[in-house]
C-alpha positions as CSV (number, residue, x, y, z in Angstrom):
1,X,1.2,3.5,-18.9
2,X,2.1,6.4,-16.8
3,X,3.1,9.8,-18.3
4,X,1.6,13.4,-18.4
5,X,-1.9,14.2,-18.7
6,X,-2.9,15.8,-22.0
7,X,-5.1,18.5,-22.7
8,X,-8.4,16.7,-23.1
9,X,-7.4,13.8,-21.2
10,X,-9.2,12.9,-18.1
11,X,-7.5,14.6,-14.8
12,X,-7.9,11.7,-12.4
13,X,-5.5,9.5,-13.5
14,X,-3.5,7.3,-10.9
15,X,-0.1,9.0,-9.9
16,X,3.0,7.9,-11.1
17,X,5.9,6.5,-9.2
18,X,7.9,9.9,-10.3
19,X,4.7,11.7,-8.8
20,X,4.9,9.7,-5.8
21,X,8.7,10.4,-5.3
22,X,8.3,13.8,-5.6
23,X,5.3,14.1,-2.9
24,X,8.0,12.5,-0.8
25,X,10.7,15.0,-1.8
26,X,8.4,17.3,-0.9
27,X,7.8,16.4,2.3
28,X,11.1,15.5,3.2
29,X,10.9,11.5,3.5
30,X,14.0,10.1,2.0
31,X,13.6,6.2,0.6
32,X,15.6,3.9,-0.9
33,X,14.5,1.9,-4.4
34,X,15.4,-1.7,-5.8
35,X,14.6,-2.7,-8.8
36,X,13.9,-6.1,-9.8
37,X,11.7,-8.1,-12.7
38,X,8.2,-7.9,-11.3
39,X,6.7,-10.0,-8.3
40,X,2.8,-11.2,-8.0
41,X,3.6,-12.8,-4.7
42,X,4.9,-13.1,-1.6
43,X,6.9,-16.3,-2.2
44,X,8.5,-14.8,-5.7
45,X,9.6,-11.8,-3.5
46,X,11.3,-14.2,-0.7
47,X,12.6,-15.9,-3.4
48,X,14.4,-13.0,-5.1
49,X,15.4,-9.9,-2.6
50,X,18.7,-11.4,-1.6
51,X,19.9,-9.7,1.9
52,X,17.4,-6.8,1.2
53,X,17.2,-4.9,5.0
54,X,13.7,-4.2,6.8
55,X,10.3,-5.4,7.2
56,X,9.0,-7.1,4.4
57,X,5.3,-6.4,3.8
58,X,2.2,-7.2,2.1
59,X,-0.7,-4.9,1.5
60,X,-4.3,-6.3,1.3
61,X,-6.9,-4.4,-0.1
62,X,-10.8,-5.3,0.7
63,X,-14.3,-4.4,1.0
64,X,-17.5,-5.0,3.4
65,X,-20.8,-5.7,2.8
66,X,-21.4,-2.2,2.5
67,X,-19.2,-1.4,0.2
68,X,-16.6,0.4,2.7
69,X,-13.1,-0.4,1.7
70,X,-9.6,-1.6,4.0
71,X,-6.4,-1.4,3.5
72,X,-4.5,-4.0,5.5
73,X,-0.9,-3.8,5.8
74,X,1.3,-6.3,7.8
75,X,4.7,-8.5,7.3
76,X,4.5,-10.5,4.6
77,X,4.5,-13.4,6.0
78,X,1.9,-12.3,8.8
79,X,-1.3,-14.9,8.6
80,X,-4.4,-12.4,8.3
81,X,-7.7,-14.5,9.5
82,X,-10.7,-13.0,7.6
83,X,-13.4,-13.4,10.4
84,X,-11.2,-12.1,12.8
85,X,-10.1,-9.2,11.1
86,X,-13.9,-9.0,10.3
87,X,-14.2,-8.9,14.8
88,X,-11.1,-6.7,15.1
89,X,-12.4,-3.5,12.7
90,X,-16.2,-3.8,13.4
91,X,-17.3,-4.7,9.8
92,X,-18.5,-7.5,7.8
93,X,-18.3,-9.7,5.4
94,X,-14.6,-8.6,4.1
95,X,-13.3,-10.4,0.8
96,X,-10.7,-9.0,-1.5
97,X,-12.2,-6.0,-3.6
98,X,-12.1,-6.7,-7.3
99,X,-9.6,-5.3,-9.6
100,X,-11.2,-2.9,-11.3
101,X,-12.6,-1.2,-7.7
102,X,-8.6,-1.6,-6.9
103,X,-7.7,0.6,-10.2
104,X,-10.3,3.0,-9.4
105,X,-9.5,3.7,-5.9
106,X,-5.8,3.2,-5.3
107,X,-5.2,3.3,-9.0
108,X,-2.8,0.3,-8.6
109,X,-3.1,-3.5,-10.4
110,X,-2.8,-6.7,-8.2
111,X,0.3,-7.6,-7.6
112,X,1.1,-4.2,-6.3
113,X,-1.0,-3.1,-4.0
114,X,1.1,-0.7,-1.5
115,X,0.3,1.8,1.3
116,X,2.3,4.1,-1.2
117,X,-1.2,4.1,-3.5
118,X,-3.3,5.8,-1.3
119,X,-1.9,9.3,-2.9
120,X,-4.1,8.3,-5.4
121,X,-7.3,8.0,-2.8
122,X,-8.3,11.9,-3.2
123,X,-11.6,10.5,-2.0
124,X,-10.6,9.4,1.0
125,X,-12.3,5.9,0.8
126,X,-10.6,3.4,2.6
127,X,-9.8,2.8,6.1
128,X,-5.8,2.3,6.3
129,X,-5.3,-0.9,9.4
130,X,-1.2,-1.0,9.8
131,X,-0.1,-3.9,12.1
132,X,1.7,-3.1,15.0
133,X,4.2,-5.1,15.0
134,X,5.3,-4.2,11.1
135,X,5.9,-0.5,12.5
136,X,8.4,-2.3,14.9
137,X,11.2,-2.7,11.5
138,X,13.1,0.1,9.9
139,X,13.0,0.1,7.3
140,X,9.7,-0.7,5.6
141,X,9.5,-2.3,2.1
142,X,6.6,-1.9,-0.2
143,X,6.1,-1.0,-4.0
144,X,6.1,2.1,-5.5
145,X,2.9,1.7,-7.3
146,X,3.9,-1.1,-9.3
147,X,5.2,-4.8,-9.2
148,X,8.8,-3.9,-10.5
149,X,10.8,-2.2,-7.7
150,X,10.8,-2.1,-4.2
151,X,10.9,1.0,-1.7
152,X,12.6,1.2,1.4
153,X,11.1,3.4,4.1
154,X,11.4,4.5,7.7
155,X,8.0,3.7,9.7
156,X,7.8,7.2,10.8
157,X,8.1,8.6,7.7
158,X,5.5,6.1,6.9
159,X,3.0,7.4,8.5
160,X,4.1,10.9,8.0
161,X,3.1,10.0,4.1
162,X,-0.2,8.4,4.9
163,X,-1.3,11.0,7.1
164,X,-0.3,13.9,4.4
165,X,-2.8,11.9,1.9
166,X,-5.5,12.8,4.4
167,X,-5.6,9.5,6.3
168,X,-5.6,9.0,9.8
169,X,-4.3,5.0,9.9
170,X,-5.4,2.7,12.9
171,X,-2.6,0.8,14.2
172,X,-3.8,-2.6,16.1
173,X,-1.9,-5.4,17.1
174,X,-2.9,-8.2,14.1
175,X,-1.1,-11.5,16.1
C-alpha cells in the first residue's frame, strides 16, 4: 500500500509511516515503536501491550452538520459523551465521519486513526480537541498511521508535531 509516487501517479497520496518518521527526524522528536499484529480496538490493545509505558489513547475522528471535521484525542479508556462534546466545541450534530471522508482527509483506515495522520491534512480541515488530562502522561501512545505498531511519544513533542502540520490544537478538560 505505501511506497513511492510514480511519475503519472497522483501526488496526494497519504504519507507513509517512513514519511512520517522522517518529518519527525526532521524536527527533532525522538519516539519509540512496537510492533504488534494489528488492533481494531481498544479492548484488543489492553489485551495485548503487556507493560507497555505511557498514556494509552484513542483517536476519534468526526463531523458536524456542516460538514466541519474533529479530531478527538483522549485515554483510551476516557468515556466521550457525544452531546456534550457537541456543548463543549460549539458544533452540532457530531457522529463518526465515514471511512472514505477518513481516507481522504487523514488518509488513514479505521482502526487507526492517530493524531500522527494529520501530516496528511495539507488542507487543514479538521479541528484537533486533545484532552487535558492525556497531556498529563509521558509518554503518549498512538499509531503510526496504521493498526500494526505503536508509537511512543513525549506530549510536548506532541504538540510540537501537530502544530508543524499547521494545526493549532485546543486542549479542554474532557472529564
Amino acid at each position: 500500500m505505501w511506497g513511492f509516487v510514480a511519475e503519472g501517479q497522483a501526488a496526494d497520496m497519504p504519507k507513509s509511516p517512513d514519511d512520517l518518521f522522517a518529518k519527525l527526524k526532521e524536527l527533532g522528536i525522538e519516539t519509540k515503536t512496537y510492533t504488534h499484529p494489528p488492533l481494531f480496538t481498544v479492548e484488543e490493545s489492553q489485551r495485548l501491550r503487556g507493560d507497555l509505558p505511557g498514556g494509552h489513547c484513542k483517536s476519534l475522528f468526526f463531523k458536524d452538520k456542516k460538514e466541519k471535521y474533529w479530531l478527538v484525542v483522549t485515554l483510551e479508556d476516557r468515556p466521550v459523551d457525544i452531546k456534550l462534546l457537541e456543548s463543549r466545541l460549539g458544533s452540532a450534530r457530531l457522529s463518526f465521519a465515514r471511512p472514505e471522508r477518513l481516507m481522504q482527509v487523514l488518509g488513514v483506515i479505521p482502526g487507526s486513526v492517530t493524531p500522527f495522520a494529520l501530516i496528511n491534512d495539507t488542507e487543514r480541515q479538521v479541528t484537533v480537541i486533545l484532552d487535558q488530562q492525556m497531556l498529563e502522561h509521558d509518554p503518549l501512545n498512538y499509531h503510526p498511521l496504521h493498526n500494526a505498531a505503536t508509537t511512543a511519544i513525549a506530549p510536548v513533542d506532541l504538540l510540537k508535531f501537530i502544530q508543524s502540520c499547521g494545526h493549532e490544537p485546543r486542549v479542554i478538560d474532557l472529564s
